[in-house]
C-alpha positions as CSV (number, residue, x, y, z in Angstrom):
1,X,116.8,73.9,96.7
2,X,113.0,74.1,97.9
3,X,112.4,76.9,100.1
4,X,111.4,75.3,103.5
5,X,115.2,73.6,103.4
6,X,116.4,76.7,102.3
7,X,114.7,78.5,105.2
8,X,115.9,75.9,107.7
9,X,119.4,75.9,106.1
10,X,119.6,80.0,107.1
11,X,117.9,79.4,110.2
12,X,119.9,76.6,111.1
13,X,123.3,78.7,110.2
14,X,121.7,82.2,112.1
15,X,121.6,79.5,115.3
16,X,124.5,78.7,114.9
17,X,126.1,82.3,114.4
18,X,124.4,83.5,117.5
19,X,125.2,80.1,119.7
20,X,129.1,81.5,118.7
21,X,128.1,84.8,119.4
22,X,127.9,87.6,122.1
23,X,124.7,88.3,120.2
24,X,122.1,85.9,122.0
25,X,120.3,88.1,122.5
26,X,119.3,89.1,119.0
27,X,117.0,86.2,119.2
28,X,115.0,86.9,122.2
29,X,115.0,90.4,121.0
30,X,113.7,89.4,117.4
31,X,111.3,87.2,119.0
32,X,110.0,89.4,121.1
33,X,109.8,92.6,118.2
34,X,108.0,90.0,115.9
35,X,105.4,88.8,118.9
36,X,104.6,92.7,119.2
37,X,104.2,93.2,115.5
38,X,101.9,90.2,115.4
39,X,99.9,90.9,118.2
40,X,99.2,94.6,116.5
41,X,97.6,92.5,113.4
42,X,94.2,91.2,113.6
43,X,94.9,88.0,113.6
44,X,93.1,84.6,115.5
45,X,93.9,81.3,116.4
46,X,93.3,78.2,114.3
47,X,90.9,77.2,117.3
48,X,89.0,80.4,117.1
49,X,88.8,80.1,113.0
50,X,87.6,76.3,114.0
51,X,84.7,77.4,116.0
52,X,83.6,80.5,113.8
53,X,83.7,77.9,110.7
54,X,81.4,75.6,112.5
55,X,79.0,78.5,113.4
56,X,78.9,79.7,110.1
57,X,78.1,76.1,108.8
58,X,75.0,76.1,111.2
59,X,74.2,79.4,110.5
60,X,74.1,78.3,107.0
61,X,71.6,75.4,107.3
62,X,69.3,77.1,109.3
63,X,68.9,80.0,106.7
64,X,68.7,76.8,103.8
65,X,65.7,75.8,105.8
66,X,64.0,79.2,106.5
67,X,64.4,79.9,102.9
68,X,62.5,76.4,101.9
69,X,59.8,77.5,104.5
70,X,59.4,80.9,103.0
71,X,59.3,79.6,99.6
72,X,56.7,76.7,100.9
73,X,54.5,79.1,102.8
74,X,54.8,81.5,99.6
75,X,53.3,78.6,97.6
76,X,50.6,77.4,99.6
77,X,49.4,81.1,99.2
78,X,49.6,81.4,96.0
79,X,47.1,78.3,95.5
């Protein structure tokens, strides 16, 4: 068994346990435990990682190009 089946599988049979249950709300209570743990972590959005990886593309280029100035200036006085 791979372990994204097995994981629904026990979260599929923990629904069900708690649908049967008085304990409903467990879940909103785990839920909201593991939100708080998470939101303690330093953690960011795929949106934010998104932007930061396109800024650090351009940031990129622009020091490829500043480096092939310096090293062209650095030529012309050498000659």
């Amino acid at each position: 068994m791979n372990k994204p089946t097995l994981f629904e599988d026990l979260q599929a049979k923990i629904s069900q346990v708690m649908q049967q249950s008085p304990a409903k709300d467990l879940e909103k209570n785990m839920k909201a435990m593991m939100h708080q743990g998470f939101s303690k972590l330093d953690l960011l959005t795929r949106e934010e990682f998104d932007v930061q990886a396109e800024v650090l593309a351009r940031t990129r280029a622009r020091l490829e190009a500043l480096e092939l100035r310096v090293a062209e200036l650095e030529a012309r006085l050498k000659s």
